[in-house]
C-alpha positions in Angstrom: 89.4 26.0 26.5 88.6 27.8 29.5 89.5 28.1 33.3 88.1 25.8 36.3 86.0 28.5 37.3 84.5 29.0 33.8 83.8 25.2 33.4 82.6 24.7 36.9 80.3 28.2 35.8 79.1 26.2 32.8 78.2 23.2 35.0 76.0 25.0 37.3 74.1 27.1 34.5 73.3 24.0 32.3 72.0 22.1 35.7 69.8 25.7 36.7 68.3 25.4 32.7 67.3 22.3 33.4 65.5 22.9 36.7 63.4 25.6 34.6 62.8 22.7 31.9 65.0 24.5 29.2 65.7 22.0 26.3 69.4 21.1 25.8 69.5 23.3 23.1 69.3 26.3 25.2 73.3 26.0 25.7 74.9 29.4 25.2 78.5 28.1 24.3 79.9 26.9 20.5 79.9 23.2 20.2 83.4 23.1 20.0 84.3 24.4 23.5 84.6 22.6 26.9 82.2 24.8 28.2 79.5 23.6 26.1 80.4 19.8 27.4 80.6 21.4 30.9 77.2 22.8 31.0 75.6 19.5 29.4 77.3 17.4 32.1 75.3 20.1 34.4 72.0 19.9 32.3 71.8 16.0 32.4 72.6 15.3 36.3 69.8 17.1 37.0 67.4 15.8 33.9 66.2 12.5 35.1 67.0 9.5 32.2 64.2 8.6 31.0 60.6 10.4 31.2 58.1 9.1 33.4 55.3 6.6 31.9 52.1 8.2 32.2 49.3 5.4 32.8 
């Protein structure tokens, strides 16, 4: 599973990776784990929703 300070860990790291424009698939944790949901919560409030239109 992991502990509040390993998920809130997880959160932070996957929101940092996307500030430097890692793709999602950069995540360090198993797909089965919390963690791995964790840092993907973190990865997409920073990741805007949908890209910009270039004109």
């Amino acid at each position: 599973m992991g502990t509040r300070e390993e998920i809130t860990r997880a959160v932070v790291e996957g929101a940092e990776a996307s500030h430097r424009g890692n793709r999602p698939t950069a995540c360090p944790y198993p797909a089965d784990t919390l963690l791995r949901t964790a840092w993907i919560r973190g990865y997409a409030t920073v990741r805007p929703l949908t890209e910009p239109r270039a004109e």
